[in-house]
N, C-alpha and C positions, 0 to 999 in steps of 0.2 A: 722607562717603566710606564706601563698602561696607567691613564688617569681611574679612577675608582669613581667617581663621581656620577652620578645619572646625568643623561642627558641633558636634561629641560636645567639642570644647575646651573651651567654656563651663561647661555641667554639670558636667563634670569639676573645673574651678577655684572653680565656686563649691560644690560638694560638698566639699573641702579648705578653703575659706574658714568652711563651717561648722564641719567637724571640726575645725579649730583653736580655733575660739570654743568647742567644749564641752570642749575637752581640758583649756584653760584657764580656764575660768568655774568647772568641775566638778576641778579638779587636787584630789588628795591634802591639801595645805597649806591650802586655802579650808575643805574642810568640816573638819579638827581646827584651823582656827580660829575659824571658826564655829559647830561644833557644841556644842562645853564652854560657852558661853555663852546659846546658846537653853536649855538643859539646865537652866545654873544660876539662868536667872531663875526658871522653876520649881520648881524643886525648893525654893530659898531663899524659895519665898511673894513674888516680884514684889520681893525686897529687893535697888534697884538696887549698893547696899556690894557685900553680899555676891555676888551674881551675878557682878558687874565680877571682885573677887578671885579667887575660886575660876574662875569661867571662864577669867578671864586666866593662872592659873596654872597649866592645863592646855594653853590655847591656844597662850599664848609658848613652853611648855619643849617641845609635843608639835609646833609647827606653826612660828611663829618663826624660834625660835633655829635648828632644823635645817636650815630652808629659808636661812636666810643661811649656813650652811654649805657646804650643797650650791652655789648661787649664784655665793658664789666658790669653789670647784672647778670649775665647768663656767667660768668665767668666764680662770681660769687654766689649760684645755683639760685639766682632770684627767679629765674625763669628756664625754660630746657634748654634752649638754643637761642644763637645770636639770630636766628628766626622766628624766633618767640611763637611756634606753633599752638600752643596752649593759647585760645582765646580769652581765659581770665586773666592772663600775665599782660595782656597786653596796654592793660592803663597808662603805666607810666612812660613804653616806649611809645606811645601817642602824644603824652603829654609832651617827652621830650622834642620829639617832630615837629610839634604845633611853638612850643614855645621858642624854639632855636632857630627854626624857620620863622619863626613873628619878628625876631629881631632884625632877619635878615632884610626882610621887609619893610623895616622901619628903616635902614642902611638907604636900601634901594629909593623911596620916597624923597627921603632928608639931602642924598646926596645925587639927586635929581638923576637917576640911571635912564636908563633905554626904555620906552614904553614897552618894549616885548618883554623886556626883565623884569619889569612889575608885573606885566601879567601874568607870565609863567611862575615867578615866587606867588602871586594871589590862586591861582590854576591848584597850585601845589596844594596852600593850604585848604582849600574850597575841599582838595580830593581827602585828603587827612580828617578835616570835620567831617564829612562824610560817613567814610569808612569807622571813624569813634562811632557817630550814631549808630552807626550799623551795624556793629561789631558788639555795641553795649547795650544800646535800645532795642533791637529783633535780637540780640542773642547769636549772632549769624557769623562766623568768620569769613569774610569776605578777604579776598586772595588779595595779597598786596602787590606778591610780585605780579601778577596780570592784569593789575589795574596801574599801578606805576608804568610798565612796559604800555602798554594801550593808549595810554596817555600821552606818553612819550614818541611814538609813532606817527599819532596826528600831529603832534609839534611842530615835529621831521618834515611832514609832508607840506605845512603850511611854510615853514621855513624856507627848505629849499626846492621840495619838487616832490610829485605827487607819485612821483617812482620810490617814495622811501616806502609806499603801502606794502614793499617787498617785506619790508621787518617786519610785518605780521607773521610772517612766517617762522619768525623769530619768539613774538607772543605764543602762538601754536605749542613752540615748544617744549617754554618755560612752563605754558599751562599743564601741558601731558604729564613734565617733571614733577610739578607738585602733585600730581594725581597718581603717578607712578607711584612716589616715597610715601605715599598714603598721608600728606599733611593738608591736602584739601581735596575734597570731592569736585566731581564734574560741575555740579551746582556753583559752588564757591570762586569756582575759577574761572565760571561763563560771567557770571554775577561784577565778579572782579573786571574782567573785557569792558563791558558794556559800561558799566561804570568809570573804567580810565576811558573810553574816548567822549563818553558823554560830560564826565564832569570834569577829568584833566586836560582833555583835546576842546573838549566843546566850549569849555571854561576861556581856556588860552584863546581860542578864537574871538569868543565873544570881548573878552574884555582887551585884547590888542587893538580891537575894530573902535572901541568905547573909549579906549584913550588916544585916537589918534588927535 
Protein backbone atom coordinates (compact mmCIF):
# COMPACT_ATOMS: atom_id res chain seq x y z
CA UNK A 1 0.00 0.00 0.00
CA UNK A 2 1.22 3.47 -1.14
CA UNK A 3 2.52 5.66 1.83
CA UNK A 4 0.16 8.62 2.20
CA UNK A 5 2.53 10.77 3.76
CA UNK A 6 4.09 14.12 1.86
CA UNK A 7 7.29 13.90 0.78
CA UNK A 8 9.45 16.30 2.78
CA UNK A 9 7.80 13.88 6.10
CA UNK A 10 10.26 11.32 5.89
CA UNK A 11 13.65 13.36 5.78
CA UNK A 12 12.25 15.24 8.26
CA UNK A 13 11.64 12.27 10.83
CA UNK A 14 14.58 10.48 9.97
CA UNK A 15 16.79 13.91 10.39
CA UNK A 16 15.15 13.81 14.19
CA UNK A 17 15.68 10.12 14.38
CA UNK A 18 19.50 11.04 13.95
CA UNK A 19 19.63 14.03 16.11
CA UNK A 20 18.37 12.03 18.85
CA UNK A 21 20.91 9.20 18.54
CA UNK A 22 23.75 11.94 18.64
CA UNK A 23 22.28 13.93 21.50
CA UNK A 24 22.34 10.85 23.32
CA UNK A 25 25.40 8.66 22.32
CA UNK A 26 27.31 12.19 22.55
CA UNK A 27 25.29 13.71 26.11
CA UNK A 28 27.36 15.47 28.58
CA UNK A 29 27.37 12.24 31.24
CA UNK A 30 28.93 9.67 28.35
CA UNK A 31 32.05 11.70 27.76
CA UNK A 32 32.84 12.74 31.82
CA UNK A 33 32.35 9.07 32.19
CA UNK A 34 34.38 8.03 29.66
CA UNK A 35 36.82 10.37 29.35
CA UNK A 36 38.65 10.28 33.21
CA UNK A 37 39.27 6.69 32.26
CA UNK A 38 40.72 6.74 28.59
CA UNK A 39 42.92 9.64 30.33
CA UNK A 40 43.91 7.49 33.31
CA UNK A 41 44.87 4.34 31.54
CA UNK A 42 47.58 6.54 30.22
CA UNK A 43 48.61 8.73 32.22
CA UNK A 44 49.05 5.65 35.06
CA UNK A 45 51.38 3.68 32.28
CA UNK A 46 48.56 0.96 31.07
CA UNK A 47 48.10 0.24 34.92
CA UNK A 48 44.53 -1.30 34.73
CA UNK A 49 44.39 -0.70 39.27
CA UNK A 50 45.01 2.43 38.97
CA UNK A 51 43.16 3.60 35.78
CA UNK A 52 39.97 1.76 36.96
CA UNK A 53 40.40 3.97 40.46
CA UNK A 54 41.31 7.28 39.65
CA UNK A 55 39.01 7.23 36.40
CA UNK A 56 36.27 5.91 38.19
CA UNK A 57 36.56 8.48 40.80
CA UNK A 58 36.41 11.17 38.58
CA UNK A 59 33.68 9.51 36.40
CA UNK A 60 31.16 8.37 39.33
CA UNK A 61 31.42 11.87 41.25
CA UNK A 62 31.58 14.19 37.86
CA UNK A 63 29.15 11.94 35.58
CA UNK A 64 27.33 9.09 37.85
CA UNK A 65 26.15 10.23 40.87
CA UNK A 66 24.88 13.67 39.10
CA UNK A 67 23.11 12.03 36.38
CA UNK A 68 21.09 9.79 38.83
CA UNK A 69 20.25 13.11 40.39
CA UNK A 70 19.02 14.76 37.66
CA UNK A 71 17.16 11.38 36.36
CA UNK A 72 15.10 11.41 39.16
CA UNK A 73 14.28 15.11 39.04
CA UNK A 74 13.12 14.90 35.56
CA UNK A 75 11.51 11.64 36.47
CA UNK A 76 9.49 13.39 39.30
CA UNK A 77 8.63 16.42 36.63
CA UNK A 78 11.12 18.72 38.56
CA UNK A 79 12.45 19.50 35.26
CA UNK A 80 11.42 18.51 31.26
CA UNK A 81 14.09 16.27 30.51
CA UNK A 82 17.05 14.23 31.99
CA UNK A 83 18.41 17.25 29.64
CA UNK A 84 17.06 19.79 31.53
CA UNK A 85 16.56 22.17 28.48
CA UNK A 86 14.61 24.59 30.48
CA UNK A 87 17.37 27.04 31.41
CA UNK A 88 15.55 27.95 34.99
CA UNK A 89 15.57 24.27 35.94
CA UNK A 90 18.84 24.03 35.71
CA UNK A 91 20.18 25.14 39.39
CA UNK A 92 20.18 22.23 41.09
CA UNK A 93 21.63 19.91 38.30
CA UNK A 94 24.70 22.45 38.55
CA UNK A 95 24.68 22.30 41.87
CA UNK A 96 24.68 18.72 41.83
CA UNK A 97 27.78 18.69 39.13
CA UNK A 98 29.75 21.01 41.28
CA UNK A 99 29.21 19.42 44.45
CA UNK A 100 29.69 15.69 43.54
CA UNK A 101 32.50 16.41 41.34
CA UNK A 102 34.11 18.79 44.55
CA UNK A 103 34.23 15.55 46.49
CA UNK A 104 35.68 13.87 43.72
CA UNK A 105 38.41 16.15 43.87
CA UNK A 106 39.03 16.11 47.31
CA UNK A 107 39.40 11.99 46.60
CA UNK A 108 41.84 12.91 43.97
CA UNK A 109 44.18 15.55 46.14
CA UNK A 110 43.90 13.31 49.75
CA UNK A 111 44.68 10.24 47.90
CA UNK A 112 47.54 11.80 46.06
CA UNK A 113 46.12 10.55 42.09
CA UNK A 114 47.90 11.51 38.82
CA UNK A 115 48.62 15.08 38.08
CA UNK A 116 46.45 14.79 34.96
CA UNK A 117 43.55 13.46 37.21
CA UNK A 118 43.59 16.61 39.11
CA UNK A 119 43.61 18.53 36.33
CA UNK A 120 41.07 17.29 34.43
CA UNK A 121 38.52 16.91 37.67
CA UNK A 122 39.87 20.88 38.35
CA UNK A 123 39.24 21.40 34.11
CA UNK A 124 35.83 20.05 34.82
CA UNK A 125 34.85 21.99 37.57
CA UNK A 126 36.48 25.52 36.15
CA UNK A 127 33.88 24.50 33.00
CA UNK A 128 30.74 23.88 35.39
CA UNK A 129 31.37 27.34 37.34
CA UNK A 130 31.49 28.80 34.24
CA UNK A 131 28.58 27.64 32.42
CA UNK A 132 26.41 28.49 36.16
CA UNK A 133 27.66 31.94 35.71
CA UNK A 134 26.62 31.99 32.48
CA UNK A 135 23.63 30.31 32.30
CA UNK A 136 22.29 32.36 35.61
CA UNK A 137 24.36 35.81 35.31
CA UNK A 138 23.71 36.62 31.12
CA UNK A 139 20.62 34.55 31.35
CA UNK A 140 22.24 32.71 28.44
CA UNK A 141 21.85 28.83 27.95
CA UNK A 142 25.00 27.89 26.89
CA UNK A 143 25.09 24.11 25.18
CA UNK A 144 26.49 21.66 27.66
CA UNK A 145 26.71 18.95 25.40
CA UNK A 146 29.38 21.20 22.99
CA UNK A 147 31.07 22.52 25.61
CA UNK A 148 31.64 19.10 27.62
CA UNK A 149 32.37 17.36 23.97
CA UNK A 150 34.92 20.39 23.09
CA UNK A 151 36.66 20.02 26.01
CA UNK A 152 36.84 16.63 25.82
CA UNK A 153 38.69 16.53 22.41
CA UNK A 154 41.57 18.81 23.43
CA UNK A 155 42.02 16.40 26.38
CA UNK A 156 42.12 13.64 23.59
CA UNK A 157 44.48 15.39 21.63
CA UNK A 158 47.01 16.48 24.41
CA UNK A 159 46.72 12.90 25.88
CA UNK A 160 47.34 10.86 23.10
CA UNK A 161 47.86 12.48 19.68
CA UNK A 162 46.82 15.49 17.79
CA UNK A 163 44.92 13.15 15.41
CA UNK A 164 42.04 12.97 17.99
CA UNK A 165 41.15 16.79 16.34
CA UNK A 166 39.11 14.16 14.09
CA UNK A 167 36.32 14.18 16.98
CA UNK A 168 35.42 17.44 16.24
CA UNK A 169 33.77 16.22 13.72
CA UNK A 170 32.05 14.51 16.40
CA UNK A 171 31.35 18.14 18.28
CA UNK A 172 29.87 19.26 14.64
CA UNK A 173 27.37 16.82 15.22
CA UNK A 174 26.30 16.74 18.51
CA UNK A 175 25.99 20.79 17.92
CA UNK A 176 23.71 20.40 14.57
CA UNK A 177 21.62 17.81 16.89
CA UNK A 178 20.76 20.18 19.46
CA UNK A 179 20.07 22.77 16.94
CA UNK A 180 18.05 20.41 14.98
CA UNK A 181 15.56 19.32 18.09
CA UNK A 182 15.29 22.99 18.71
CA UNK A 183 16.79 22.87 22.39
CA UNK A 184 19.75 25.37 21.57
CA UNK A 185 20.21 27.76 18.78
CA UNK A 186 23.30 28.22 16.70
CA UNK A 187 24.50 30.95 19.09
CA UNK A 188 24.35 28.58 22.15
CA UNK A 189 26.03 25.82 20.75
CA UNK A 190 29.05 28.07 18.98
CA UNK A 191 29.15 29.72 22.48
CA UNK A 192 29.31 26.12 24.14
CA UNK A 193 32.54 25.00 21.52
CA UNK A 194 34.49 27.77 22.23
CA UNK A 195 34.00 27.59 25.84
CA UNK A 196 34.81 23.68 26.31
CA UNK A 197 38.26 24.03 24.49
CA UNK A 198 38.97 27.37 25.98
CA UNK A 199 38.06 26.61 29.53
CA UNK A 200 37.82 22.57 29.65
CA UNK A 201 40.87 22.03 27.09
CA UNK A 202 42.60 25.20 27.92
CA UNK A 203 41.89 24.54 31.63
CA UNK A 204 43.35 20.85 31.47
CA UNK A 205 46.50 22.17 29.65
CA UNK A 206 47.16 24.80 31.66
CA UNK A 207 46.99 23.26 34.99
CA UNK A 208 48.76 19.70 33.87
CA UNK A 209 51.74 21.99 32.90
CA UNK A 210 51.34 23.88 36.58
CA UNK A 211 51.33 20.76 38.46
CA UNK A 212 54.05 19.03 37.05
Amino acid sequence: MPSTLPAETAPASNRQRIARFATEALAPWVWVLGLPLIVAWQVTGHHVGQALLWGLVVGVTGSLIPMAVIVRGARKGKWDSHHVTNRAGRLVPFAACIGSLGVGFVVLLVGGAPREMIALAAAELASLVAALAVTFGLKFKISMHAMVAAGAVVVLMKTYSPWFALLFLAVAWVCWSRVELKDHTVAEVTTGTVAGVVIGGGGYLVLAAALA
